[in-house]
Every structure is written in C-alpha cells, then in structure tokens.
C-alpha positions as CSV (number, residue, x, y, z in Angstrom):
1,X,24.3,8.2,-19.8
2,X,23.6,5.3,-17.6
3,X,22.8,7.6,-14.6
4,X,20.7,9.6,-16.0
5,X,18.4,6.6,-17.2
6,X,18.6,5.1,-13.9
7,X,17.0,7.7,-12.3
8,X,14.1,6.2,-10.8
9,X,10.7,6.8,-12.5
10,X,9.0,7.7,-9.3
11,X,11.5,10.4,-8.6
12,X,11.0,12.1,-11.4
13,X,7.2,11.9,-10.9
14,X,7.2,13.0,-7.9
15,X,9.2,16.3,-9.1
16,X,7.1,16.8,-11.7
17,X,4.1,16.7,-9.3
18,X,5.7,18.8,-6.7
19,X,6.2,21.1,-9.7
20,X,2.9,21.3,-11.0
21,X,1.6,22.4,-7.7
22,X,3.9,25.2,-7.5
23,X,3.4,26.6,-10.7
24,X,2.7,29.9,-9.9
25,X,5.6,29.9,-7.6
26,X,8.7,32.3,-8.6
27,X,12.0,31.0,-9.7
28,X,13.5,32.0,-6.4
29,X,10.9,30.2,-4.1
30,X,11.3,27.1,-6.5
31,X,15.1,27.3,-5.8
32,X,14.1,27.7,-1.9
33,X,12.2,24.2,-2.6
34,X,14.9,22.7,-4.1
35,X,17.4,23.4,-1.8
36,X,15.1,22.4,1.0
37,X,14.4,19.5,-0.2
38,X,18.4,18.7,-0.5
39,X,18.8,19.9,3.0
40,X,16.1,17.3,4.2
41,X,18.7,14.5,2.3
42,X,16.5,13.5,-0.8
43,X,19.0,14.4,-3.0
44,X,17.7,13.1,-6.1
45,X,14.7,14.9,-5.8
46,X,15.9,17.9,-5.1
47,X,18.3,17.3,-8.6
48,X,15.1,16.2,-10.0
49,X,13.1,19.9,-9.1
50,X,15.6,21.7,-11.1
51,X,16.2,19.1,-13.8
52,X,12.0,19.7,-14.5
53,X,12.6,23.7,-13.1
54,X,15.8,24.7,-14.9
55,X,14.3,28.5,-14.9
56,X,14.7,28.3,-10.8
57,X,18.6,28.7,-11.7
58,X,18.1,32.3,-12.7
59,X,17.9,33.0,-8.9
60,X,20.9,31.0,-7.5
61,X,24.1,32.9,-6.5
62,X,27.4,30.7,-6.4
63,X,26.9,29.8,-3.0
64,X,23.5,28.2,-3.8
65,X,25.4,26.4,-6.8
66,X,28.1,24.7,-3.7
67,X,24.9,23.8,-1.7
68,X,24.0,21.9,-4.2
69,X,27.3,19.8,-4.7
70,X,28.2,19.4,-1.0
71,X,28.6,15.8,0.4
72,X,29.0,14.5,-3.5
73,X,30.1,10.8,-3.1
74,X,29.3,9.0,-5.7
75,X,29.3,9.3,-9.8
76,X,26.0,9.4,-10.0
77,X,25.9,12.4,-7.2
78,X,28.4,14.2,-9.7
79,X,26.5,13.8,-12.9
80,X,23.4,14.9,-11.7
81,X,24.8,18.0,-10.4
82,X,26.4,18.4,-13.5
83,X,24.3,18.1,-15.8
84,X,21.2,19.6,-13.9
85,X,23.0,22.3,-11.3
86,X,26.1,23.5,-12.5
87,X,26.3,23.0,-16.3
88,X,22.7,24.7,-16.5
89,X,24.1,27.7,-14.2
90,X,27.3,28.1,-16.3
91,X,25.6,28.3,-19.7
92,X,22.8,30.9,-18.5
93,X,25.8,32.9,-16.5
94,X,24.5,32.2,-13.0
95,X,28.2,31.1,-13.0
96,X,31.6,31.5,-14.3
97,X,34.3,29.9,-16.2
98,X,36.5,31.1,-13.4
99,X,34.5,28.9,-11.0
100,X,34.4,25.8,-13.3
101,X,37.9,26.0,-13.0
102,X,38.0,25.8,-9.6
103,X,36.1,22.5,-10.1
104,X,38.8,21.8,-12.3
105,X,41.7,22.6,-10.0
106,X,40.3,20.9,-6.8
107,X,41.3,17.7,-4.9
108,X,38.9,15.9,-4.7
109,X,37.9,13.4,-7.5
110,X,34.4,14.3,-7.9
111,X,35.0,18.1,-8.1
112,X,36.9,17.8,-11.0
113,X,34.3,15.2,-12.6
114,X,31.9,17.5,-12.1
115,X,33.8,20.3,-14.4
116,X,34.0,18.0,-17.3
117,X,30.2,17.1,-16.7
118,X,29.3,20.6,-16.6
119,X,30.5,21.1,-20.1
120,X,27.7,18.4,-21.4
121,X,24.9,21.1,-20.8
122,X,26.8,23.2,-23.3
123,X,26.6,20.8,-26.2
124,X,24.0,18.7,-25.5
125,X,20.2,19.8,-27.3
126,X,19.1,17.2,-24.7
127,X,20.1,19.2,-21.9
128,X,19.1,22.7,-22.9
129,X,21.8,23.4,-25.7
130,X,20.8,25.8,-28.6
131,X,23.9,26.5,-30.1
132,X,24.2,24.6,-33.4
133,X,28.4,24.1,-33.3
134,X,28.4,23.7,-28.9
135,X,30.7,25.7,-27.1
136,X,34.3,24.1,-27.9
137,X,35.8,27.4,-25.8
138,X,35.0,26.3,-22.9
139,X,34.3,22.4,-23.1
140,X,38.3,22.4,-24.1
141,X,39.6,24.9,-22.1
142,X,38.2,22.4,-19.1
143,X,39.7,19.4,-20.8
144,X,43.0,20.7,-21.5
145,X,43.0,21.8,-17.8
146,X,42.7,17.8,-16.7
147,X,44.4,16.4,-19.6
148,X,46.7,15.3,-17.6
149,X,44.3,13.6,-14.8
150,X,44.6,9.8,-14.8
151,X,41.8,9.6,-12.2
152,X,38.8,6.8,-14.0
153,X,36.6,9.1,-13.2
154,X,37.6,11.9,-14.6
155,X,38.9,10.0,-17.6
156,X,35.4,8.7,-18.2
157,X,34.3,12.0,-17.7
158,X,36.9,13.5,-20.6
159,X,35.5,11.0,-23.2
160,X,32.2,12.1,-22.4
161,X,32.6,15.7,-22.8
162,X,34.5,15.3,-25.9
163,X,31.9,13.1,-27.4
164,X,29.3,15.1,-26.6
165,X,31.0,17.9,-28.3
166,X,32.0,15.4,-31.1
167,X,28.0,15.7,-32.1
168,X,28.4,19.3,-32.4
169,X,31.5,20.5,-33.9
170,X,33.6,17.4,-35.0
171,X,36.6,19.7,-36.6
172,X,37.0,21.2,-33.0
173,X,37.7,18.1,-31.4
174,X,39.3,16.6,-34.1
175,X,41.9,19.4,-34.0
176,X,41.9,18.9,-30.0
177,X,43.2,15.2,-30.5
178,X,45.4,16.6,-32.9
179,X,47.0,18.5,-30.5
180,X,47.0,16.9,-27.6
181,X,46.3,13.0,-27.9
182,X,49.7,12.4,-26.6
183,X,48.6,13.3,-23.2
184,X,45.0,11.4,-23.3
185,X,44.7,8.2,-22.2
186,X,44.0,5.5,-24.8
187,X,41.0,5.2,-23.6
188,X,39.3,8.4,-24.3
189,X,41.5,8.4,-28.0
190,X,39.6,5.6,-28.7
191,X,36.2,6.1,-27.5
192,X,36.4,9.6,-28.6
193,X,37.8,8.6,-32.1
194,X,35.0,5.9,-32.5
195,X,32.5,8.9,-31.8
196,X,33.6,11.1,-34.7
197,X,34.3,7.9,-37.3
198,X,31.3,6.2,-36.7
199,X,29.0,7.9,-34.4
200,X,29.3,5.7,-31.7
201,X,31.6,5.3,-28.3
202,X,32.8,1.4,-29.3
203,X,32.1,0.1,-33.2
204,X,29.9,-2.5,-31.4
205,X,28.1,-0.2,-28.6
C-alpha cells in the first residue's frame, strides 16, 4: 500500500529507537508515549510507536482508540490508523464490531475509510493476521455496510479490503461479488476480480 511504503525511513527509526529504550516499559506507559507523542503533533511517529509496539494496544480503552484518529485529514492519516490503531485493537478486542460500525455509519469521509482499513489487520499475515481463511464476518459485514458509498476514498478503500481478503478466503469474496456486485462500483469489480483470477489488482500491475 503506497502509504505504508512511504513512511519515511527515519520515522520508523526513530520509533524503533524510542522503543528500544523503553523496553522494560509496560504496555500502558508505552501507550502513554504514544499518545504523547501524538498530542505533541508528530503524528507519524506516534503511529509508528504502536506500529513497532502493537502489545501497547492491550491497554487502550475506546477513548484512547478516538485519540488516536482525531484531526484525520488526509488518506494517509486514515491508513495509518487503520492499519496500526484501530484494526490492531478490533482483532485483539480492545474494540468492538459495534464501534467499527460507527466508523462505518459516520459523515465524515475518512471515518468511514478508516472501517474498511481496519478490516486489513484481520486478513493481512503482514499486519499481525494468524487466521489461515481471514475473518470474512466481519471484513463483509463492513463492506456490505458502505456498499453503497460512492465516495473515492472509500471505494479505494472497498477494493482493498476485499483484496486483502481475496488472499485468504477467495470463495468468501467470490460469493460476496456474487451477491452484491450490482451495487459495487466497476471499479472495485474489476480490481477485485483481477485479484482473485490472477493475483494481482490490474493484469499489468
């Protein structure tokens, strides 16, 4: 995902760095860190502390999760959140399906990105994943809540989420076009369709 390999090198160092010299700190005093170090507006870094920590999570309450996602204003803001913050929080149970959908249900653009985002941490062995077939339950139940959402950003978001599910249970999403490609936009047919015939978003990606 382009933001994710964007992330500048030095960032990531410097988490990494930060982390190593609080490695005997708790997972609640590394969440304290984090969310310090979002407060001071390094953002990125702060992502980057719990992208390295994702064990700081198992202290967060819901309203740490928010903290986290407030002033999100960009796509890269959103998939960073989701795919470090939320997504991690929702498949250890730090938060719940009812709260995704609130994501889901909300406004604003980038709240509802980040709910499709937050299902990639639930398919993806690169972001924590162990479940060999994913978690279609929930990765759908988010997508058939936006199937109808015609916002790019969310539609970019759809094909990603289904793609990344695509790796892990084909016959689930398979059945999901079946069902409801009338209501997704060509866009994510294609892409998505691509995915599960060849393995790749485009034939010539």
């Amino acid at each position: 995902m382009r933001v994710l390999a964007r992330m500048s090198l030095p960032t990531r160092t410097l988490a990494l760095n930060i982390l190593r010299a609080h490695r005997a700190s708790s997972d609640a005093e590394v969440l304290a860190l984090a969310l310090k170090t979002l407060a001071s507006g390094q953002r990125y870094l702060a992502y980057e502390l719990l992208r390295g920590a994702p064990r700081a999570l198992g202290a967060a309450r819901v309203a740490d999760i928010r903290r986290f996602a407030a002033g999100m204003t960009t796509w890269s803001d959103v998939d960073c959140f989701g795919c470090f913050v939320a997504g991690v929080a929702w498949r250890t149970g730090r938060i719940s399906d009812k709260e995704i959908a609130r994501f889901a249900s909300s406004p604003e653009r980038w709240w509802r990105r980040a709910a499709l985002v937050a299902t990639v941490p639930l398919n993806a062995k690169s972001r924590g994943a162990t479940s060999a077939t994913g978690d279609a339950a929930r990765t759908l139940a988010v997508c058939t809540r936006l199937l109808g959402d015609r916002d790019e950003m969310v539609v970019k978001a759809m094909s990603w989420a289904l793609r990344e599910l695509a790796k892990r249970n084909p016959r689930a999403v398979r059945t999901f076009l079946s069902e409801h490609g009338e209501r997704l936009t060509a866009r994510v047919r294609r892409e998505v369709t691509s995915k599960l015939n060849t393995g790749r978003k485009s034939p010539r990606s």
